[in-house]
C-alpha atoms as an extended CHARMM CRD file, in Angstrom:
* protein
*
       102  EXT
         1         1  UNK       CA             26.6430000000       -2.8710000000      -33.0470000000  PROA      1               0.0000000000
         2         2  UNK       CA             29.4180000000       -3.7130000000      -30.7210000000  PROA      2               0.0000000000
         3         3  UNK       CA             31.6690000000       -1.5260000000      -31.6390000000  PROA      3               0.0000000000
         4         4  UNK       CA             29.7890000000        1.7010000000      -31.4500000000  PROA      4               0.0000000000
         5         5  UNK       CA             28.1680000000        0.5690000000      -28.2200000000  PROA      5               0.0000000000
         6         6  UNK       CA             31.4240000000        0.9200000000      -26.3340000000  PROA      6               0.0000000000
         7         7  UNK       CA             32.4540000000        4.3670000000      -28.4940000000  PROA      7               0.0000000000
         8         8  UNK       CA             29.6360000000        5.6830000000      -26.9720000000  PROA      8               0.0000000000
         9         9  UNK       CA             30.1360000000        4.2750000000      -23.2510000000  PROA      9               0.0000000000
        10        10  UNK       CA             31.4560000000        6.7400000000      -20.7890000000  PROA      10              0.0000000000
        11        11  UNK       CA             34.7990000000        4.7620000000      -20.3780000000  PROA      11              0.0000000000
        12        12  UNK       CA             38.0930000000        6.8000000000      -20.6970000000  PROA      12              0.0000000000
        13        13  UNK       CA             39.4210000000        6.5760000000      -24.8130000000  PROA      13              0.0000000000
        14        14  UNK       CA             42.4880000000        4.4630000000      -23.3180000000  PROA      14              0.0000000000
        15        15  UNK       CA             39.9620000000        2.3840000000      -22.1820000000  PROA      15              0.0000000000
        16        16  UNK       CA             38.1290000000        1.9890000000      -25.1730000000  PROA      16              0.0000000000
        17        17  UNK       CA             40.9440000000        1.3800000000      -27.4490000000  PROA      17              0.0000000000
        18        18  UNK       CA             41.9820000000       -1.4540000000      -25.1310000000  PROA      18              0.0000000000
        19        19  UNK       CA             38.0390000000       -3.3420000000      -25.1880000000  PROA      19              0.0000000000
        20        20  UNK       CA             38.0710000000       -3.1170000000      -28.6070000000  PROA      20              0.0000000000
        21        21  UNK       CA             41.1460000000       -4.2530000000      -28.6560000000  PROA      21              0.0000000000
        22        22  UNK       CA             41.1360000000       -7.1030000000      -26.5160000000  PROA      22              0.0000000000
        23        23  UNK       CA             37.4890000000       -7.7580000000      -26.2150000000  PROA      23              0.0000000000
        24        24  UNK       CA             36.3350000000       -7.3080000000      -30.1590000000  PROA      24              0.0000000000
        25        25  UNK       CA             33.5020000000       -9.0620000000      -31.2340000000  PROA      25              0.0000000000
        26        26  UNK       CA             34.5880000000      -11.8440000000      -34.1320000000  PROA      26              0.0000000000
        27        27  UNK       CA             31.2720000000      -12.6220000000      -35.8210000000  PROA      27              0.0000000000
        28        28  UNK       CA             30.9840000000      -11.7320000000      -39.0890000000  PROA      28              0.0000000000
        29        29  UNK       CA             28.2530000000       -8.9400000000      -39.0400000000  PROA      29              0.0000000000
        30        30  UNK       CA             30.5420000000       -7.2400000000      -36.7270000000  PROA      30              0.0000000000
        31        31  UNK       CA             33.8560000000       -7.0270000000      -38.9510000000  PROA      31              0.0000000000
        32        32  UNK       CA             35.3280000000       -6.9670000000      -42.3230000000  PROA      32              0.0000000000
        33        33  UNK       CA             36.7130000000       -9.1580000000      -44.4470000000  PROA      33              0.0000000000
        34        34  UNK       CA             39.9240000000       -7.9160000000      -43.8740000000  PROA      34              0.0000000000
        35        35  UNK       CA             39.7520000000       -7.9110000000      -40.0380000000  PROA      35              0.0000000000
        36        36  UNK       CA             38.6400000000      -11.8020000000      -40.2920000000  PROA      36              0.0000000000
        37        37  UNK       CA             41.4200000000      -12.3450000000      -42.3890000000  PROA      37              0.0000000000
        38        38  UNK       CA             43.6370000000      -10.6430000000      -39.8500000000  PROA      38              0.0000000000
        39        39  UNK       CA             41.8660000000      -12.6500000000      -37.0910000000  PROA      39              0.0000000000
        40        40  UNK       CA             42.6750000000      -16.0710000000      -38.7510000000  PROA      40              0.0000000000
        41        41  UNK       CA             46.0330000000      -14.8840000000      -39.2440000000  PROA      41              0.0000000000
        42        42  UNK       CA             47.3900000000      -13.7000000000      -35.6660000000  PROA      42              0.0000000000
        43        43  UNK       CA             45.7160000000      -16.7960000000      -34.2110000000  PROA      43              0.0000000000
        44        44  UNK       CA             48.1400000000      -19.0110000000      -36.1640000000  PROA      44              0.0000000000
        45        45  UNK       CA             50.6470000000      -16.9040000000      -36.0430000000  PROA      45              0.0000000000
        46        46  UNK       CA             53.8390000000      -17.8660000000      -38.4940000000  PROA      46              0.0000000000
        47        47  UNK       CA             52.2980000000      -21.1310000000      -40.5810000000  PROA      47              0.0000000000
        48        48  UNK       CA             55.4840000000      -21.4170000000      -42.4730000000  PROA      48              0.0000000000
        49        49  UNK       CA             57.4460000000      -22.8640000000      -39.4600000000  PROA      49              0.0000000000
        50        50  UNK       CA             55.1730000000      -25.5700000000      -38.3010000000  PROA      50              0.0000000000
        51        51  UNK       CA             57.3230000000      -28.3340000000      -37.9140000000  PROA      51              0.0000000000
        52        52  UNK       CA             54.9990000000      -30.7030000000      -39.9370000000  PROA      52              0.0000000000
        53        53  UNK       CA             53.3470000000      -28.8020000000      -42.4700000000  PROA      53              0.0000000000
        54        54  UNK       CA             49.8280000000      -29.4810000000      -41.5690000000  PROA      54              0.0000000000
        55        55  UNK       CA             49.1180000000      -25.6450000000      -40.2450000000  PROA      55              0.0000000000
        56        56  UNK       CA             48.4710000000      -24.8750000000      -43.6450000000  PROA      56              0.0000000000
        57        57  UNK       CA             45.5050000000      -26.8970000000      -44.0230000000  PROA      57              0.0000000000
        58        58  UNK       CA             44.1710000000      -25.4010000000      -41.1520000000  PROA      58              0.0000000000
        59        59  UNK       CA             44.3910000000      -22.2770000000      -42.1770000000  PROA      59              0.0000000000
        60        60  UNK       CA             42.1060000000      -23.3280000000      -45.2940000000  PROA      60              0.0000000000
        61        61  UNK       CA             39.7890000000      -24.3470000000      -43.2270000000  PROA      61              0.0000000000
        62        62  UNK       CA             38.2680000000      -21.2330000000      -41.6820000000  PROA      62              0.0000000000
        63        63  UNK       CA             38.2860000000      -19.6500000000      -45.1800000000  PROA      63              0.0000000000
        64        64  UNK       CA             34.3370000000      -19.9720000000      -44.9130000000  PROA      64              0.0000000000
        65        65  UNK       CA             34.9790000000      -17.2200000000      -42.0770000000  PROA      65              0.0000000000
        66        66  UNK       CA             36.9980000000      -14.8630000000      -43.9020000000  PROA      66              0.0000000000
        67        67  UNK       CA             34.5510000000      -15.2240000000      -46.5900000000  PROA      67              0.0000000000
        68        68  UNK       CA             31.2480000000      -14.4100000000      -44.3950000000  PROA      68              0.0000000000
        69        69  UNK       CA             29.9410000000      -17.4330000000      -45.0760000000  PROA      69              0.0000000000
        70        70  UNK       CA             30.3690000000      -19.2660000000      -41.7700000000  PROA      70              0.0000000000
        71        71  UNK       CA             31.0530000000      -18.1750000000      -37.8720000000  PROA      71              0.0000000000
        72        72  UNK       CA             34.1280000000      -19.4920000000      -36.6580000000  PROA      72              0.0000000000
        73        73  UNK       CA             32.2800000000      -21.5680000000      -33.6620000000  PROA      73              0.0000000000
        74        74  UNK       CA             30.1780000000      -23.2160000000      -36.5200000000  PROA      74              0.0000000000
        75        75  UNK       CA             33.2880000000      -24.1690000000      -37.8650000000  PROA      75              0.0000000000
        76        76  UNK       CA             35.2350000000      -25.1830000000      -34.5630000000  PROA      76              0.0000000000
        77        77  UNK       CA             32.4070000000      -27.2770000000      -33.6140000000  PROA      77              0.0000000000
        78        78  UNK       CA             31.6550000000      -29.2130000000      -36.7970000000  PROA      78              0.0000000000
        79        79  UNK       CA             35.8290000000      -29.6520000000      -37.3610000000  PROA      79              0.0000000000
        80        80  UNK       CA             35.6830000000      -31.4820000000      -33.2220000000  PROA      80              0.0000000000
        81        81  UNK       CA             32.3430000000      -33.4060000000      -34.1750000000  PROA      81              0.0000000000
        82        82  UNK       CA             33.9730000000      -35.1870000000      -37.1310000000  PROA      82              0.0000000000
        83        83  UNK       CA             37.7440000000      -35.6000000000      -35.7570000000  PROA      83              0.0000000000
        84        84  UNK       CA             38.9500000000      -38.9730000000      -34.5760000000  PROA      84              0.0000000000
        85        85  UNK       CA             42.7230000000      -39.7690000000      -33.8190000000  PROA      85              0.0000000000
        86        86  UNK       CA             42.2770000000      -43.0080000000      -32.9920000000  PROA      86              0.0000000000
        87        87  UNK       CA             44.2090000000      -42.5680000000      -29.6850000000  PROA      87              0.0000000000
        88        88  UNK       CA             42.6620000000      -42.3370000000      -26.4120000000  PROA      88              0.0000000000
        89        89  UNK       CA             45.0730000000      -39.4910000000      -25.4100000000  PROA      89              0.0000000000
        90        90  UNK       CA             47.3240000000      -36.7890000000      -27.5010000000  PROA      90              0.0000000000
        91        91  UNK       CA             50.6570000000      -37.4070000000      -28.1480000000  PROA      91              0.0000000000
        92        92  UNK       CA             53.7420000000      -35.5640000000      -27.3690000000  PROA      92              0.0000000000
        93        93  UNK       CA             54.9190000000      -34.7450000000      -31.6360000000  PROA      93              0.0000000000
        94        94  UNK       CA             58.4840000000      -33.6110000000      -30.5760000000  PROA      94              0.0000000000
        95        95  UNK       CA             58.1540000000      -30.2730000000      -31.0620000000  PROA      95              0.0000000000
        96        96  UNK       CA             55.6430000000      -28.5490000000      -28.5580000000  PROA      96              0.0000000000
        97        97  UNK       CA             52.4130000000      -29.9320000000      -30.6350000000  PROA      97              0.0000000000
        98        98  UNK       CA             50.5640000000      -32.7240000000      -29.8130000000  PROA      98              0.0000000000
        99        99  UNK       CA             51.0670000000      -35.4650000000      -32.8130000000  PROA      99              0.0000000000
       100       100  UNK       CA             47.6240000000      -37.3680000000      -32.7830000000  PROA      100             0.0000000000
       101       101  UNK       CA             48.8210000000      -39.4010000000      -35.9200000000  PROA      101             0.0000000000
       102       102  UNK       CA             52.0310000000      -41.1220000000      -34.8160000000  PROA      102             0.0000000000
């Protein structure tokens, strides 16, 4: 297990709260449902001020993850295989996110 592998390294404690920190494994067998719902959470960050309302759906999307049932790379990669924006390049939305629908 991740985790206890670097508990039981020789590094310094400050150390070892910072790899697990920074470093944490995010597949499923090596966190809690909790933690992945934490995970999916900081890596959106505030949903609710998204100036167009599509974070949310996002968010939905990687509820496979929080549920165990699918890694998030699974889930990145099968979200990029089936996207088309019908653009050849991204689009400046107006406010700092690229607007592939305008």
């Amino acid at each position: 297990d991740f985790k206890q592998k670097i508990l039981d390294s020789g590094y310094t404690n400050k150390i070892k709260q910072n790899i697990l920190k920074f470093m944490r494994s995010l597949l499923i067998k090596d966190t809690t449902k909790e933690e992945r719902e934490a995970i999916v959470a900081e890596s959106f960050g505030d949903i609710s001020g998204s100036c167009d309302g599509g974070m949310a759906g996002l968010v939905d999307m990687y509820q496979d993850y929080i549920d165990g049932k699918r890694e998030i790379r699974d889930i990145n990669m099968s979200f990029r295989a089936h996207y088309e924006s019908g653009y050849e390049e991204p689009r400046d939305g107006g406010c700092g996110y690229l607007n592939f629908n305008e």
